[in-house]
VEXDOTI-862966 format. One line per field, with one value per residue (C-alpha): residue number from 1; x, y, z. Coordinates in nm, 4 decimals, decimal comma, m for minus. Layout:
BEGIN
nr: NUM; ...
xx: X; ...
yy: Y; ...
zz: Z; ...
***
This chain:
BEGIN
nr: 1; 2; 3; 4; 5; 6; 7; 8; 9; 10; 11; 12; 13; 14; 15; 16; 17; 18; 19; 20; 21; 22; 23; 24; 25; 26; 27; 28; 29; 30; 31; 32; 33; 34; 35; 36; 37; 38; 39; 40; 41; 42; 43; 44; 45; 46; 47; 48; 49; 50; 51; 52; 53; 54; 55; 56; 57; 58; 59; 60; 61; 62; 63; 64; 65; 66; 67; 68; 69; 70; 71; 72; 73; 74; 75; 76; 77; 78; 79; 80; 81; 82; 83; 84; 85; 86; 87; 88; 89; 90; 91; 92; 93; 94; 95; 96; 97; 98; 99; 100; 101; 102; 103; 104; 105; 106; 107; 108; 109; 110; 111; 112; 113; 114; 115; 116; 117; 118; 119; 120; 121; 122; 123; 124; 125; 126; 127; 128; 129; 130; 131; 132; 133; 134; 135; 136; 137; 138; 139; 140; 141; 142; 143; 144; 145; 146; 147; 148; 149; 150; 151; 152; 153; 154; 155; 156; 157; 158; 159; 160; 161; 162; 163; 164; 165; 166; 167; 168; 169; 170; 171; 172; 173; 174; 175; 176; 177; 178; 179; 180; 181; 182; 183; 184; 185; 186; 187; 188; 189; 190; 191; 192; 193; 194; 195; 196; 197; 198; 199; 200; 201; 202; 203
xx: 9,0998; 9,3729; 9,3882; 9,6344; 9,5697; 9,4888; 9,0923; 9,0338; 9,1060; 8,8832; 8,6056; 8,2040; 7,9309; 7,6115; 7,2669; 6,9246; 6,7598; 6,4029; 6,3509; 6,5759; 6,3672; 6,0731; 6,1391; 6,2652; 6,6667; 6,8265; 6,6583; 6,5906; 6,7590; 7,0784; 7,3234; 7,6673; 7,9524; 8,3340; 8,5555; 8,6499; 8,2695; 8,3432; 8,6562; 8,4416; 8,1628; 8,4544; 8,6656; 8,9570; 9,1353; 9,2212; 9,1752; 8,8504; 8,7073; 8,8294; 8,6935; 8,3249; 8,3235; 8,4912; 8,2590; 7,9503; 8,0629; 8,1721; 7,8233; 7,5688; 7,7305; 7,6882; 7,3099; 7,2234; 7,4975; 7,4340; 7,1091; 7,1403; 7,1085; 6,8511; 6,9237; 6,7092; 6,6009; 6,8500; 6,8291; 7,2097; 7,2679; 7,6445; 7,7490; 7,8952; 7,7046; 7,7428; 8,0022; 8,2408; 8,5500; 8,5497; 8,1330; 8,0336; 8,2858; 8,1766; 7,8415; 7,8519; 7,9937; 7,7618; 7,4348; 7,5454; 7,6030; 7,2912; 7,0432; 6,9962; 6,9728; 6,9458; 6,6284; 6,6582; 6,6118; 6,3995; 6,0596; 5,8873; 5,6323; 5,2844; 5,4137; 5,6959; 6,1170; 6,1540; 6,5184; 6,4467; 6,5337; 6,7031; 7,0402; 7,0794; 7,3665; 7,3819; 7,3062; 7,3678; 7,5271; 7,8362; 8,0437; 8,0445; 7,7489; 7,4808; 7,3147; 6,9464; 6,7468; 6,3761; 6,2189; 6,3448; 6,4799; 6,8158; 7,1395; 7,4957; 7,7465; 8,0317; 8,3530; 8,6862; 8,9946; 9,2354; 9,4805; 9,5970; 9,6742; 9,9717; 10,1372; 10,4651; 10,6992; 10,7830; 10,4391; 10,4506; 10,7456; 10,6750; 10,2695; 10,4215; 10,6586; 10,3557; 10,1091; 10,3583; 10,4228; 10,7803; 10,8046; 10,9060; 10,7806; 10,9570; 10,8666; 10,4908; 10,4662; 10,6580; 10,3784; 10,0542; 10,2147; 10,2468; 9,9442; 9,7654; 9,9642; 9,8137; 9,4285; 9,5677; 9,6931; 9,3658; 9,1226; 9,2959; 9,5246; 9,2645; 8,9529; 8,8440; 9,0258; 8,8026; 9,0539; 9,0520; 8,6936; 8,4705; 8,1353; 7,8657; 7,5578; 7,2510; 7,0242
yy: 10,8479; 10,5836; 10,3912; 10,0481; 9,7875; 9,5582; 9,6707; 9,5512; 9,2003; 9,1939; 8,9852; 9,1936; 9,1482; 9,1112; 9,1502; 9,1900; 9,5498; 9,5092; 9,8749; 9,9772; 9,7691; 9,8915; 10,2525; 10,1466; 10,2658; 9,9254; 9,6722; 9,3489; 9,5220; 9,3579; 9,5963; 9,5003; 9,6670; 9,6364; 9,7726; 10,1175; 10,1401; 10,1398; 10,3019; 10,5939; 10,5917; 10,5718; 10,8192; 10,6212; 10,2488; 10,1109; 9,7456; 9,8675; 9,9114; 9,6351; 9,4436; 9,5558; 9,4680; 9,1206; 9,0216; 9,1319; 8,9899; 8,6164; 8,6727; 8,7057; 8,3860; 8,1952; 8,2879; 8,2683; 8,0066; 8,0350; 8,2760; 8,6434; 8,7875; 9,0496; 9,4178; 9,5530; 9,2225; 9,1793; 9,2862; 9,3367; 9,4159; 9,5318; 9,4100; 9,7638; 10,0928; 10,2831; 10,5529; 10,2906; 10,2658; 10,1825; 10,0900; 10,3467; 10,3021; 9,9634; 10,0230; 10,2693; 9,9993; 9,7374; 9,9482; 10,0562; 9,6336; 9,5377; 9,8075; 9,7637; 10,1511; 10,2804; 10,5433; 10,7760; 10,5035; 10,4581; 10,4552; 10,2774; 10,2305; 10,0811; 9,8808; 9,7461; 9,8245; 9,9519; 9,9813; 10,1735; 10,0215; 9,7258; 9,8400; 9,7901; 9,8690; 9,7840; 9,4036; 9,0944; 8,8745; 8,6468; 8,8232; 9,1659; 9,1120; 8,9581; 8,8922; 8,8222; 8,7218; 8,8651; 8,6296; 8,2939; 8,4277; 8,2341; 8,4004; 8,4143; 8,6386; 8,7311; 8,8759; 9,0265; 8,9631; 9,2107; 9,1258; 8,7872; 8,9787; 9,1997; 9,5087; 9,5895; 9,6615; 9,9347; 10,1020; 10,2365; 10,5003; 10,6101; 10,6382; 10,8417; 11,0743; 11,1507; 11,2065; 11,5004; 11,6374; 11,5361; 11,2582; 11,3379; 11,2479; 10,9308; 10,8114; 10,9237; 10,7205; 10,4167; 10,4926; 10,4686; 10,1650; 9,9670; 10,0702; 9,9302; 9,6218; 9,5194; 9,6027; 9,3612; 9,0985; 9,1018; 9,1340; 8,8756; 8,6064; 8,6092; 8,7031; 8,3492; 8,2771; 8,1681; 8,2710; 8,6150; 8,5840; 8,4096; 8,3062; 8,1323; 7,9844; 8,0642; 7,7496
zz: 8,2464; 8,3710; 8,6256; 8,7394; 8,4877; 8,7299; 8,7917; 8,4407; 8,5507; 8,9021; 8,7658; 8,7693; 8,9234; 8,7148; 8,8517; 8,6954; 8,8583; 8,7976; 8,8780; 8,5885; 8,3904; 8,4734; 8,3990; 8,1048; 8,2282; 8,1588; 7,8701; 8,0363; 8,3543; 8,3354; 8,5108; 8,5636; 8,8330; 8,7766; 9,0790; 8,9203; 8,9767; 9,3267; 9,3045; 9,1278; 9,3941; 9,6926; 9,5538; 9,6008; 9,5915; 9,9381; 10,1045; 10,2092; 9,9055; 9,7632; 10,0545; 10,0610; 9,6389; 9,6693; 9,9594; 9,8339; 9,5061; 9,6874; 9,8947; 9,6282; 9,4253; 9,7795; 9,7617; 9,4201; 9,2727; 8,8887; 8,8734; 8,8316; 9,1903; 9,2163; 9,2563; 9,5393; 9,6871; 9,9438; 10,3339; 10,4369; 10,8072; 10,9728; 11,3132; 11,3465; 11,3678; 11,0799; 11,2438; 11,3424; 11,2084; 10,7976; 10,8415; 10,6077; 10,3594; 10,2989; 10,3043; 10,0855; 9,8061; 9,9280; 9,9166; 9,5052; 9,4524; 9,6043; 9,5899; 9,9592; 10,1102; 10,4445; 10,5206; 10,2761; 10,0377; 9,7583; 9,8692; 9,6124; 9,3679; 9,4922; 9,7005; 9,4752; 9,4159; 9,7108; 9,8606; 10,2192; 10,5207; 10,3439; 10,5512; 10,9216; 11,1337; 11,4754; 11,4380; 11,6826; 11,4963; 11,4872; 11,1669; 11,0235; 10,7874; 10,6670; 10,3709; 10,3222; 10,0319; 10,0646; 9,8485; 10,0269; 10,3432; 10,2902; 10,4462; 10,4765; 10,7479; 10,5614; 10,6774; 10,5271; 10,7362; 10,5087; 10,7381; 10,5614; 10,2604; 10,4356; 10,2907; 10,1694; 10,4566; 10,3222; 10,2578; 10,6302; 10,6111; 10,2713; 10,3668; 10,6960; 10,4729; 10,2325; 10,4775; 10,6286; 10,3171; 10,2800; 10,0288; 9,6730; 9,3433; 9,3526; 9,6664; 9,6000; 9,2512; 9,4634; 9,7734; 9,4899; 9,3431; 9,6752; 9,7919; 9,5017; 9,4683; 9,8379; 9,6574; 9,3415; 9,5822; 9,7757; 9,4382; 9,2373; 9,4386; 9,7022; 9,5994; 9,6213; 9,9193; 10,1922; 10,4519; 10,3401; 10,2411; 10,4577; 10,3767; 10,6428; 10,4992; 10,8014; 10,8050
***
């Protein structure tokens, strides 16, 4: 399988998935994601993607600092509902990060691991999620503004010729390489950039 170079270097997440440990899937249920994992579970490599990894990733270091976040003990809730716009992309990545699942969910084992109903859509609140610890209750809203991170100027006409069917094998390998180079831009010289993104402790 290959794949741009470039989703070697976007740092992992590591978590500790006390589920997996308890059935015995993981030892110690350490479980780590890199982005091709999301790339795998999206089907494809877009801003989006890359934006619902790097702000889960930047949103479980804001609530645990130097522990190992916890798999399946977060509540995360989107401003948006989950048809609107990109919503469901992102949730999809976020709910494989955190464990977090909507109501078909796992359901549990005697009243323990239980992932239902740990994803809301439809939320008041100020950004376009939020982040919840169950065992503390501490927070954050997070946000990705994708925007900062612009694309090639050129991306436009050559994503309009290959969408009709009329660009050729040059300007298709030129369109996949632009395309990506915005996800590398965002991933790597900004995926610590608060502008790009932004992180709100709750008190």
């Amino acid at each position: 399988m290959r794949y741009p170079a470039f989703f070697d270097e976007v740092p992992r997440i590591a978590l500790h998935d006390p589920l997996a440990e308890f059935l015995g899937a993981l030892e110690g249920g350490l479980v780590e994601f890199s982005y091709l994992d999301a790339v795998r579970l999206a089907g494809h490599s877009c801003p989006t993607v890359a934006s619902a990894y790097g702000i889960t990733r930047r949103a479980l270091a804001a609530l645990y600092g130097d522990a190992l976040p916890e798999r399946g003990a977060l509540r995360v809730s989107f401003r948006e509902p989950i048809g609107e716009g990109v919503t469901g992309v992102i949730a999809n990545v976020v709910s494989m990060l955190t464990g977090a699942a909507h109501d078909g969910g796992f359901k549990g084992i005697a009243g323990r691991f239980f992932r239902r109903d740990l994803l809301a859509f439809g939320a008041e609140q100020p950004l376009a999620l939020r982040f919840a610890r169950i065992d503390t209750g501490a927070s954050v809203d997070a946000e990705a503004d994708i925007k900062r991170v612009p694309s090639d100027p050129r991306l436009p006409a050559l994503l309009a010729r290959a969408a009709a069917g009329e660009a050729g094998a040059d300007e298709l390998r030129r369109f996949g390489e632009l395309w990506q180079d915005r996800v590398r831009r965002l991933l790597l010289e900004h995926g610590d950039d608060p502008a790009v993104f932004r992180i709100e402790s709750r008190a």
